[in-house]
FILO-877717 format. One line per 4 residues: for each residue x, y, z of N, C-alpha, C, O, CB. Coordinates in nm, 3 decimals, always signed. Glycine has a CB too. Example, Ala and Ser with C-alpha at 12.3 -4.5 7.8 and 13.67 -1.06 7.14 Angstrom:
2
+1.319 -0.569 +0.780 +1.230 -0.450 +0.780 +1.320 -0.330 +0.780 +1.424 -0.332 +0.846 +1.131 -0.447 +0.905 ~ +1.285 -0.225 +0.708 +1.367 -0.106 +0.714 +1.290 +0.003 +0.787 +1.341 +0.114 +0.804 +1.408 -0.060 +0.572
// end
This chain:
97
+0.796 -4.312 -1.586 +0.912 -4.380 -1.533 +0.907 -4.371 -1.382 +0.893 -4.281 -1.300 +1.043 -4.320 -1.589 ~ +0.927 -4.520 -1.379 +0.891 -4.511 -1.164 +1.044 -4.500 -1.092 +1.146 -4.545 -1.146 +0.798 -4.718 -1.069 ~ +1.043 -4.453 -1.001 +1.155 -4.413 -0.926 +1.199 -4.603 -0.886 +1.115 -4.693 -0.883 +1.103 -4.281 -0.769 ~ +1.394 -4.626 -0.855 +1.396 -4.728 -0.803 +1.402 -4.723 -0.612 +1.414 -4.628 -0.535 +1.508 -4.789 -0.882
+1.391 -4.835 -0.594 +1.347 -4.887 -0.429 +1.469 -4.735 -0.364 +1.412 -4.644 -0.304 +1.422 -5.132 -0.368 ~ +1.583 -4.727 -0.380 +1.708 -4.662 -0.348 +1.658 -4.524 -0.365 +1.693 -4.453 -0.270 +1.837 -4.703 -0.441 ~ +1.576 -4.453 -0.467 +1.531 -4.316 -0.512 +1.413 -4.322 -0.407 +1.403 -4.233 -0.323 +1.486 -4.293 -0.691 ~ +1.350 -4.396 -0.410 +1.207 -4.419 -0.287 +1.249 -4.367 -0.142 +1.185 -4.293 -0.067 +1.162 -4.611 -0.258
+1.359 -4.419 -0.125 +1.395 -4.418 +0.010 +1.450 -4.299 +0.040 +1.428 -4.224 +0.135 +1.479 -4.518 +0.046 ~ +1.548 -4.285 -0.081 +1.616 -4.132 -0.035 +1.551 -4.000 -0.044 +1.603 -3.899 +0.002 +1.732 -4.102 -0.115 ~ +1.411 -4.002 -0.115 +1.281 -3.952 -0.126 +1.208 -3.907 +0.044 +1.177 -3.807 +0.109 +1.194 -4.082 -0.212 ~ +1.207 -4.021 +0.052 +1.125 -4.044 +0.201 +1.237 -4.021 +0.298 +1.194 -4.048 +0.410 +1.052 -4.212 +0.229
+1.361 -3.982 +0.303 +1.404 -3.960 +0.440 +1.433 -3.799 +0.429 +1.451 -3.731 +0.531 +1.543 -4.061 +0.488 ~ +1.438 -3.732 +0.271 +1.444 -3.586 +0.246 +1.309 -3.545 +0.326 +1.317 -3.469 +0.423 +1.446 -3.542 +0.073 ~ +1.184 -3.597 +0.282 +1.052 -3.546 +0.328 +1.063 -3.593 +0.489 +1.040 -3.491 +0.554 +0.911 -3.618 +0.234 ~ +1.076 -3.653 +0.538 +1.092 -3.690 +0.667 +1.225 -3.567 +0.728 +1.196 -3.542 +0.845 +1.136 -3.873 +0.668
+1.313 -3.513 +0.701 +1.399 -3.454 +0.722 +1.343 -3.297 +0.723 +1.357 -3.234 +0.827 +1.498 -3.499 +0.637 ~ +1.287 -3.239 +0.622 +1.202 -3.144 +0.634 +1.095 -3.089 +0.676 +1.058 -2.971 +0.679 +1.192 -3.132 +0.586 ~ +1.014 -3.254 +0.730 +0.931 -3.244 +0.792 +0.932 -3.228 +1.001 +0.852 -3.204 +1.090 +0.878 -3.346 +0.723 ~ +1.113 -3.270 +0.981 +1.138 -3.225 +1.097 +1.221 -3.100 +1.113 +1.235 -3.059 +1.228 +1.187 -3.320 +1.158
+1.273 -3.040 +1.021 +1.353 -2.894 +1.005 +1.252 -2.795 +1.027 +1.264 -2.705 +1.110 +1.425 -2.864 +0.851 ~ +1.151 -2.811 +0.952 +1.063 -2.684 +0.936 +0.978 -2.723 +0.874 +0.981 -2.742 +0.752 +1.108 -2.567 +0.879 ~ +0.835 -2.750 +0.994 +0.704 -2.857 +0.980 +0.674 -2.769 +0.880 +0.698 -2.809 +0.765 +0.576 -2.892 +1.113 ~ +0.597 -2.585 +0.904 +0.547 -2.485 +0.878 +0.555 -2.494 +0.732 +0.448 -2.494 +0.671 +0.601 -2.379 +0.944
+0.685 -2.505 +0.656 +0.742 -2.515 +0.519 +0.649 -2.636 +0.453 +0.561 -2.616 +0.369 +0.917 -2.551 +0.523 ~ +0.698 -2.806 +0.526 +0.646 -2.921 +0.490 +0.482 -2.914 +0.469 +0.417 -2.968 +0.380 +0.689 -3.019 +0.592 ~ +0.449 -2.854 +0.546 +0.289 -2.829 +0.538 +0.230 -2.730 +0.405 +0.144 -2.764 +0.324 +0.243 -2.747 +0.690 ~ +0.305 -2.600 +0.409 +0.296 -2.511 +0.277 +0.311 -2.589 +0.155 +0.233 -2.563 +0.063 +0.406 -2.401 +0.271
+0.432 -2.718 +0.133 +0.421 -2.738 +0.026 +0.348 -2.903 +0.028 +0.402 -2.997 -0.031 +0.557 -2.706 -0.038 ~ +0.269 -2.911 +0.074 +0.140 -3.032 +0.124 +0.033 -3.002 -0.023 -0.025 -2.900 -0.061 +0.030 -2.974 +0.329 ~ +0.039 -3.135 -0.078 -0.066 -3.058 -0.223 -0.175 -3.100 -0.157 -0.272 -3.085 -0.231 -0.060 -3.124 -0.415 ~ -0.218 -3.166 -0.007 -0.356 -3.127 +0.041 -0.391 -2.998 +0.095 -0.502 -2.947 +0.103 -0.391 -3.208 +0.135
-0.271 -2.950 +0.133 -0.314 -2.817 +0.203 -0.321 -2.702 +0.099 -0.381 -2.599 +0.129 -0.208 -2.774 +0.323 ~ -0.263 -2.715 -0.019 -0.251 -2.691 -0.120 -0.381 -2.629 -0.157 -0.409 -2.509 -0.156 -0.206 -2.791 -0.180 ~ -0.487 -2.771 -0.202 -0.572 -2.775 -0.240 -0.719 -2.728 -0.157 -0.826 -2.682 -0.196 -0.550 -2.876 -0.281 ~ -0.668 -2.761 -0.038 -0.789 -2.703 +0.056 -0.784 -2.585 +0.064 -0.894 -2.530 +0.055 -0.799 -2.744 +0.190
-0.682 -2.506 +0.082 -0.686 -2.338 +0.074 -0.694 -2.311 -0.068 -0.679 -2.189 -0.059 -0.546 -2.255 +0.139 ~ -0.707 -2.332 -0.200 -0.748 -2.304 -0.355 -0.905 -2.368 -0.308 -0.964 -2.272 -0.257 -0.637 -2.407 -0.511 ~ -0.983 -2.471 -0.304 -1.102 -2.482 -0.261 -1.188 -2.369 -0.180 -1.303 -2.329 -0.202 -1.088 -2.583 -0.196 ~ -1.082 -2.325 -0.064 -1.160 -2.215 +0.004 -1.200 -2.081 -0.042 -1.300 -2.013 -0.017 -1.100 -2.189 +0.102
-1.083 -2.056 -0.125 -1.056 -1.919 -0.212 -1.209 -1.926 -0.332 -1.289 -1.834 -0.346 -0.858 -1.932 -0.318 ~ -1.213 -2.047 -0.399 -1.292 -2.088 -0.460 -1.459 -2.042 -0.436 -1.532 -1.983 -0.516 -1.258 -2.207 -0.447 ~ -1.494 -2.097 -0.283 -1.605 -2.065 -0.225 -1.616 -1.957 -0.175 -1.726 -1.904 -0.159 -1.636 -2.135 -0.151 ~ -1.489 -1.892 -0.136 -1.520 -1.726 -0.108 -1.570 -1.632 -0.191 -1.655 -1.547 -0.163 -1.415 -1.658 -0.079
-1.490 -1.655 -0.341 -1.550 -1.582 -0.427 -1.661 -1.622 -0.469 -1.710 -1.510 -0.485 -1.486 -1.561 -0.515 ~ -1.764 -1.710 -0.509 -1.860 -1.757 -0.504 -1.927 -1.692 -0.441 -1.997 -1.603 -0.487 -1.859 -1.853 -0.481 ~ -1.918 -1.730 -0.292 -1.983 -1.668 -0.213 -2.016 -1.484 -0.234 -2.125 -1.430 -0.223 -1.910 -1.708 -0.099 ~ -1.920 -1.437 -0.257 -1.863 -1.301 -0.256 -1.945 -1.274 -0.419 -1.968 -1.154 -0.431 -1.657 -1.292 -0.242
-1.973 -1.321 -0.491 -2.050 -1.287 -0.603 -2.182 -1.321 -0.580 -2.239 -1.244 -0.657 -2.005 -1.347 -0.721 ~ -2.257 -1.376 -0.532 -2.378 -1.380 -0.462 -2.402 -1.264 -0.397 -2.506 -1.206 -0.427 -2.385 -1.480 -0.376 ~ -2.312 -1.203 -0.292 -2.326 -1.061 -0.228 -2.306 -0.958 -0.315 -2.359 -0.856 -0.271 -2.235 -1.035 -0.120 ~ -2.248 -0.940 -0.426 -2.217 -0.859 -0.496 -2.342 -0.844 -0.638 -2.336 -0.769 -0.735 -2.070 -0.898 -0.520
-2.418 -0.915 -0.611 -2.531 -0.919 -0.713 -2.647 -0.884 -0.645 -2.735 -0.826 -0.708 -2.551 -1.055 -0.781 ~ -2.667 -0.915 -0.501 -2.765 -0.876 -0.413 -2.773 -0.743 -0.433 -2.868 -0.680 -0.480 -2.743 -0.911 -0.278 ~ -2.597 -0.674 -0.369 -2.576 -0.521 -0.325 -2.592 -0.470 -0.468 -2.638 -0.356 -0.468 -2.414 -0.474 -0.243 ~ -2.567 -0.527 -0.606 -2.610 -0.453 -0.698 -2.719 -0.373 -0.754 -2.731 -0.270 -0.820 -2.594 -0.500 -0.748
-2.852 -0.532 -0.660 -2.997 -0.538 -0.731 -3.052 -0.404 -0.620 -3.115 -0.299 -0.635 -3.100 -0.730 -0.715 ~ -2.986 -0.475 -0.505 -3.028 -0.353 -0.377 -3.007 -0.211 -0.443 -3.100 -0.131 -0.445 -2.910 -0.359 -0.218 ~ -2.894 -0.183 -0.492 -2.895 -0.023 -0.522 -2.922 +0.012 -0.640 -2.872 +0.118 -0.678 -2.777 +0.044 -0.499 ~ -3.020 -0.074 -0.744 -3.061 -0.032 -0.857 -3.207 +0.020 -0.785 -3.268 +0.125 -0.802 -3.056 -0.149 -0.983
-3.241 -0.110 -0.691 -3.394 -0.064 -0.674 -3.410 +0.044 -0.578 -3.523 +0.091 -0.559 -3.486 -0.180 -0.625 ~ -3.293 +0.094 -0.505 -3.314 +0.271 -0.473 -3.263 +0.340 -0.499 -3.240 +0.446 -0.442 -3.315 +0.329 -0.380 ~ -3.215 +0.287 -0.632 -3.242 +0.466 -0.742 -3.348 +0.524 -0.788 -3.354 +0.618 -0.867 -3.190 +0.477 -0.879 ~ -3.446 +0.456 -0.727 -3.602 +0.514 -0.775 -3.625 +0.646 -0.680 -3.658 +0.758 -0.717 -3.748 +0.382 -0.742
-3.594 +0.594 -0.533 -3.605 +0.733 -0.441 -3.449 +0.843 -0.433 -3.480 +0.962 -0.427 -3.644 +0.667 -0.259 ~ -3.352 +0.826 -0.432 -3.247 +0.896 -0.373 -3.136 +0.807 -0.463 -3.073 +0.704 -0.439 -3.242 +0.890 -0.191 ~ -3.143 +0.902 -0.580 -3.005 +0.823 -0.748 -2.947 +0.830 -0.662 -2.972 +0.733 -0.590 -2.925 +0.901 -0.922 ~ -2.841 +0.924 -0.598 -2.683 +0.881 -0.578 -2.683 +0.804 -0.509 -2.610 +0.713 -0.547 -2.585 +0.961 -0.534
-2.741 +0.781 -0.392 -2.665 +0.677 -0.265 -2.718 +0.530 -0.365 -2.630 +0.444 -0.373 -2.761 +0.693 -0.042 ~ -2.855 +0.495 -0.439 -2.812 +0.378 -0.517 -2.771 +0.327 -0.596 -2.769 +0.207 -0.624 -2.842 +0.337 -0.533 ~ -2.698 +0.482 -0.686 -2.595 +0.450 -0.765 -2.435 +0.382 -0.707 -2.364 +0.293 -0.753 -2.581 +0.577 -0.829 ~ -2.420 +0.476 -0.581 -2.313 +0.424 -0.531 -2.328 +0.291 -0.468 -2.257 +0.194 -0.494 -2.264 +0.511 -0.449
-2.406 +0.294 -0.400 -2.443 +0.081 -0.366 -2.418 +0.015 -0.473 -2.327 -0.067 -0.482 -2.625 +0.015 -0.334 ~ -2.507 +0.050 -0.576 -2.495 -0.035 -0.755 -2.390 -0.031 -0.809 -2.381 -0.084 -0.920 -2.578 +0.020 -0.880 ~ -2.272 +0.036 -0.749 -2.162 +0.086 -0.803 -2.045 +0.005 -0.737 -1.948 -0.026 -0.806 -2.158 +0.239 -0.783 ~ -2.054 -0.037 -0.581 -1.990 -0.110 -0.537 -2.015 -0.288 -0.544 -1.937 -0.381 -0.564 -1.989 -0.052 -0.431
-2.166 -0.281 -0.516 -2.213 -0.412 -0.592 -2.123 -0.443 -0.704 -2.038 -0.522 -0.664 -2.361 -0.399 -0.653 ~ -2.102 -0.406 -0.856 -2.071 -0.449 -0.970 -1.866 -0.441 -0.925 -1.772 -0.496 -0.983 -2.157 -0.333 -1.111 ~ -1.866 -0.391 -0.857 -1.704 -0.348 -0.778 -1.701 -0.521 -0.724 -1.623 -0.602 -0.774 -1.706 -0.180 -0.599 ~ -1.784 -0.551 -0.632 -1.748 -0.706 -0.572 -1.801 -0.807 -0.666 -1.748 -0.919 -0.665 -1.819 -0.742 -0.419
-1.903 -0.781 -0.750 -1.898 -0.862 -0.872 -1.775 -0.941 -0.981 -1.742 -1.059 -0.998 -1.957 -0.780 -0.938 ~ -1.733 -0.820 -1.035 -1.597 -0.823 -1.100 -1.481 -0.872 -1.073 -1.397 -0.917 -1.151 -1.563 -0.734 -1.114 ~ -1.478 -0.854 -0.881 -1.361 -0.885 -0.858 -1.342 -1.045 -0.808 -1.237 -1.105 -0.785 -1.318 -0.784 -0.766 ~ -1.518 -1.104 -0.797 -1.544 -1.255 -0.752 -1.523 -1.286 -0.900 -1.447 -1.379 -0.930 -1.707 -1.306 -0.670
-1.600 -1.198 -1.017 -1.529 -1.324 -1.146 -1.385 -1.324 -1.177 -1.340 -1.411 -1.251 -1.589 -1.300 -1.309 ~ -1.285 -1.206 -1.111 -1.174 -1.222 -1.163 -1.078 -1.341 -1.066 -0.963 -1.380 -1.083 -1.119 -1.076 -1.177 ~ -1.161 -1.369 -0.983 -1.109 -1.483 -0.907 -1.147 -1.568 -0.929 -1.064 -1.652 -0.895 -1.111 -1.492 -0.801 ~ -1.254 -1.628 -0.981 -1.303 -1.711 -1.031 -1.274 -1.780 -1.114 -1.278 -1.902 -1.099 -1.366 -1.688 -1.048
-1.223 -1.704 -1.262 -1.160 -1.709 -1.373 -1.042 -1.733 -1.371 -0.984 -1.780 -1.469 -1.173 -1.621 -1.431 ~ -0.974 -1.702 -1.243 -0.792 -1.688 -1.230 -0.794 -1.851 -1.176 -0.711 -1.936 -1.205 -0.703 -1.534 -1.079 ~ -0.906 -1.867 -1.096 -0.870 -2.030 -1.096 -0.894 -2.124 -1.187 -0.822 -2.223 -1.200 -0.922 -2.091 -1.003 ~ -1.023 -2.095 -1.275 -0.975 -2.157 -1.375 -0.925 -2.178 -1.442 -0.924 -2.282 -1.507 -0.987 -2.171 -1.408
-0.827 -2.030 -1.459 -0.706 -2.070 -1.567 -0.586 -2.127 -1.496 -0.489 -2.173 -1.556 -0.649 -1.937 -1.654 ~ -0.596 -2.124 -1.391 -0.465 -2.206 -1.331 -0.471 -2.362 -1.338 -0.379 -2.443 -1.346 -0.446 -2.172 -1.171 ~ -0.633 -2.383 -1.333 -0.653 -2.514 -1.340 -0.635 -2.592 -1.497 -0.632 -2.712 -1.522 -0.790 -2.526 -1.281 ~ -0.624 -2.461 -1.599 -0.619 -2.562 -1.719 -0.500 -2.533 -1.760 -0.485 -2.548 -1.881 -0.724 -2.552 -1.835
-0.398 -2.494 -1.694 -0.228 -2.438 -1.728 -0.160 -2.512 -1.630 -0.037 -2.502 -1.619 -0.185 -2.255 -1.704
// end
């Protein structure tokens, strides 16, 4: 159901009205800006699970000389692992809810 010409207008002078009260607000609720900061979050964790699989592989392969310090690397590795899929996952469930 489409809004009439009268709902259009009184639409557009609320957003025009808020957009001069308090830009800061109008912008927060912008579903481009919206979407570009969920995009970024997106590639961070991405990103951030790539590093977290490196620092994993890194401190498996020096537990051959000195276990603890590459247990603890391997230990924080799987630490930024977990926490890029739990972001990962949290957007996709937002995206199918």
């Amino acid at each position: 159901m489409s809004l009439s010409y009268d709902e259009q207008r009184r639409l557009a002078e609320i957003e025009a009205a808020l957009n001069e009260d308090d830009p800061d607000l109008a912008d927060a609720l912008d579903y481009r800006t919206i979407r570009a900061k969920a995009e970024r979050r997106l590639k961070l964790a991405r990103i951030f699970l790539v590093i977290g699989a490196v620092v994993t592989v890194l401190g498996l392969a020096l537990t051959d000389g000195a276990i603890s310090v590459g247990m603890i690397i391997a230990f924080y590795g799987v630490i930024i692992v977990s926490v890029s899929c739990m972001a990962l996952l949290r957007s996709r469930w937002r995206r199918a809810h």
